[in-house]
C-alpha positions as CSV (number, residue, x, y, z in Angstrom):
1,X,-44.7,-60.1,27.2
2,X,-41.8,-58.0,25.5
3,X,-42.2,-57.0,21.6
4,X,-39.5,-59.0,20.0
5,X,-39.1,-59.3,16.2
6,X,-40.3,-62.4,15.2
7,X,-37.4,-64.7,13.4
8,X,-37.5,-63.8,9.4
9,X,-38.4,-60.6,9.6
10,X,-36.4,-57.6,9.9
11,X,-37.0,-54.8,12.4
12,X,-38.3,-52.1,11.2
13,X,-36.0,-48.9,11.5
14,X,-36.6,-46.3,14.4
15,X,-35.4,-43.7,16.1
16,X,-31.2,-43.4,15.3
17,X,-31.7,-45.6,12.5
18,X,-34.5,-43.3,11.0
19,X,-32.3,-40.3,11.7
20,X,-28.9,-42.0,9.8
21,X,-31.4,-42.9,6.4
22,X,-32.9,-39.4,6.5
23,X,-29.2,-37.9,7.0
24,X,-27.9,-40.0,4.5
25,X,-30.6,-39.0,1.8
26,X,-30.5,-35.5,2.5
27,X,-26.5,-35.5,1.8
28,X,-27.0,-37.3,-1.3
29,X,-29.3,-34.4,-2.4
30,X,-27.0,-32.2,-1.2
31,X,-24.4,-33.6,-3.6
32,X,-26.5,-34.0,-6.4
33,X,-27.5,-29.9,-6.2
34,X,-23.6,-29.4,-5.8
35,X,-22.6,-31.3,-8.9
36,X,-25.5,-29.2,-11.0
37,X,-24.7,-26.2,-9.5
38,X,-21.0,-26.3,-10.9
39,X,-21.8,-27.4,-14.0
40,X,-24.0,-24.5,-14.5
41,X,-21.3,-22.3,-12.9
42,X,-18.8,-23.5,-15.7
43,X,-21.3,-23.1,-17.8
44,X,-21.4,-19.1,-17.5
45,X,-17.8,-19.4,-17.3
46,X,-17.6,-20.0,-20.6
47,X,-17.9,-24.0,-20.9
48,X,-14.7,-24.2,-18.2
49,X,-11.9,-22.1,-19.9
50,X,-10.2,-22.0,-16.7
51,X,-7.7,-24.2,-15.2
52,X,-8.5,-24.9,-11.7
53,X,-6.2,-26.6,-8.8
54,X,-7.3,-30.1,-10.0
55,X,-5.7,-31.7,-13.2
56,X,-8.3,-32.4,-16.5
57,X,-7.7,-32.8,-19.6
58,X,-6.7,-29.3,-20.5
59,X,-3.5,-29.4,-18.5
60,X,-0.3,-29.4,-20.1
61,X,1.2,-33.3,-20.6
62,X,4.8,-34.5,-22.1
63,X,5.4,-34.6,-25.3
64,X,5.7,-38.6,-25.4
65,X,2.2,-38.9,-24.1
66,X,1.1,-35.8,-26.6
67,X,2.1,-37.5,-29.6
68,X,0.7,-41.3,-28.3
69,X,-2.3,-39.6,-27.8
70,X,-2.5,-38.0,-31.3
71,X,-1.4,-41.5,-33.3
72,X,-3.9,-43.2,-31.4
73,X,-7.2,-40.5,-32.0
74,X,-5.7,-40.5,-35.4
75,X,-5.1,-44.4,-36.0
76,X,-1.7,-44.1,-36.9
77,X,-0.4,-46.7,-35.1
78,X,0.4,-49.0,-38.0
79,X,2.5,-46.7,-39.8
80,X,4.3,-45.1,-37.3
81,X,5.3,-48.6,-36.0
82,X,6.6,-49.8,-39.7
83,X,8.4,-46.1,-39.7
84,X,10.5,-47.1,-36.5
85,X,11.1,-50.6,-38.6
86,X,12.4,-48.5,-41.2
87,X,14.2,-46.8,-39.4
88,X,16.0,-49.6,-37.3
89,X,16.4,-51.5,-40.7
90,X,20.1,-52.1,-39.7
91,X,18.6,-54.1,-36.5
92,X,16.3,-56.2,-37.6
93,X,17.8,-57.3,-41.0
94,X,21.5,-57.2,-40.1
95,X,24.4,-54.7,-41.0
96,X,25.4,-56.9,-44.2
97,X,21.8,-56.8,-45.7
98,X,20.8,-53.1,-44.8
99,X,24.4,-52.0,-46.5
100,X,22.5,-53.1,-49.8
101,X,18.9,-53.6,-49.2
102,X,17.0,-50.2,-48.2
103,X,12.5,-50.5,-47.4
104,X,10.8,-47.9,-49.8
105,X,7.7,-47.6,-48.9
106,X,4.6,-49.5,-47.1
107,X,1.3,-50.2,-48.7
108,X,-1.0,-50.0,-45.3
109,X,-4.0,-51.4,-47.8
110,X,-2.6,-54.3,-49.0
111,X,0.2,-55.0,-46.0
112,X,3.4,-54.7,-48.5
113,X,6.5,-53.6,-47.6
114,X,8.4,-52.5,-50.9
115,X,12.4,-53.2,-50.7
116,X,14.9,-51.9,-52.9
117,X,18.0,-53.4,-53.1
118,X,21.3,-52.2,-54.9
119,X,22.1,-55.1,-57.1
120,X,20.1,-58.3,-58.8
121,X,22.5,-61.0,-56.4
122,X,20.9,-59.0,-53.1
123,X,17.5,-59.1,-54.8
124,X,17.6,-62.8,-54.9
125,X,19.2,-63.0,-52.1
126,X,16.1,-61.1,-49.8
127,X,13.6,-63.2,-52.1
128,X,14.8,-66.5,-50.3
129,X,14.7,-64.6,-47.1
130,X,11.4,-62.6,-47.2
131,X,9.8,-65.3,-45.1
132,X,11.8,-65.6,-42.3
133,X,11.8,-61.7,-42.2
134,X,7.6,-61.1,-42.6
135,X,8.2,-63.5,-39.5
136,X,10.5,-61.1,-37.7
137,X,8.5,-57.9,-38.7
138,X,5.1,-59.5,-37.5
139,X,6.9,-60.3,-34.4
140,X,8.1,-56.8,-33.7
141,X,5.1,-55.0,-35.0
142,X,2.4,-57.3,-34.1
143,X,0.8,-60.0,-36.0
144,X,-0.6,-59.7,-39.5
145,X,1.3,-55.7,-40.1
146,X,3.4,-56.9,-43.0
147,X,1.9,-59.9,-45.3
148,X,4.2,-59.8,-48.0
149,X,7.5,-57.8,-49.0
150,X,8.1,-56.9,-52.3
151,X,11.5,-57.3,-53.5
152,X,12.6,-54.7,-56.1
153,X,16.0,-54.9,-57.8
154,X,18.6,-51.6,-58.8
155,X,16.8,-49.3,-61.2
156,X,17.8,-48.9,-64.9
157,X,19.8,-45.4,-65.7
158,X,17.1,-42.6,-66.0
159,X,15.8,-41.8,-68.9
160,X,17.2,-38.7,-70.8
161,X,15.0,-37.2,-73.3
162,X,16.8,-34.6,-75.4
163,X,16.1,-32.4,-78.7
164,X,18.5,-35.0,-80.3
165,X,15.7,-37.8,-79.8
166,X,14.3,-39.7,-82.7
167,X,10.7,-39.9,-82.7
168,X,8.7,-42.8,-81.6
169,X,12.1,-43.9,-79.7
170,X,11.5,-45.5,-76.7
171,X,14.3,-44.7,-75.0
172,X,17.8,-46.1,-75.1
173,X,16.9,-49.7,-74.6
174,X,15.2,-50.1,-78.3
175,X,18.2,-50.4,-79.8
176,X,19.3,-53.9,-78.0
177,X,18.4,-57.0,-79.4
């Protein structure tokens, strides 16, 4: 009567088979001592100074990549994409509005983007359309960047203060009404 593995129950390994697990162990030793022996060899080296044929993360990269790189480790995503806003205002807004409406600044706390616009009819006129563009802005720069913009209108002459001031004047709008 011939051995035969009974049904269920898996041969055990022998001869060849034996030979391929032990060949296949003592190669994954053999790479396991490789891998520490070259990290203690870059070790003396000096931690890896050295660029070597293979690319890491020492090599030199474009200057596109360089500076994505250093507004994401820096978490300047947010306002460097409301700086591009700014500066395709003309775009996004339309020629006739950017001609007398110009963004200020952007409060990244609070989500504001400040508006200056050149006359009190333009101010009014952004008010009634600061919805549609927080819309727009979202849209471009993803959702919830801008929550509010804040309308400003033209600025009052500046202030001149002189050695022919009275005292306790408050400037040259006490004088009216």
């Amino acid at each position: 009567m011939s051995e035969q593995p009974e049904q269920g129950k898996p041969a055990e390994p022998s001869g060849v088979d034996l030979a391929r697990v032990a060949l296949r162990a003592a190669r994954e030793q053999a790479r396991a001592r490789g891998d520490a022996a070259q990290q203690k060899k870059q070790a003396r080296r000096g931690g890896g100074l050295r660029s070597g044929a293979r690319a890491d993360g020492r090599d030199p990269m474009a200057l596109g990549a360089a500076i994505n790189r250093l507004l994401t480790e820096r978490g300047w995503e947010a306002p460097a994409a409301v700086g591009g806003v700014m500066g395709r205002w003309p775009e996004i807004v339309g020629e006739d509005v950017a001609k007398h409406c110009v963004p200020e600044r952007y409060d990244e706390d609070e989500r504001v983007l400040v508006v200056r616009c050149d006359s009190t009819a333009w101010a009014t006129n952004l008010r009634l359309l600061a919805p549609t563009l927080v819309a727009r802005l979202n849209q471009d720069l993803g959702h919830g960047r801008v929550k509010l913009i804040k309308v400003q209108g033209p600025g009052g002459p500046p202030r001149r203060y002189g050695p022919l001031r009275a005292p306790g004047s408050t400037g040259p709008g006490d004088t009216y009404g």
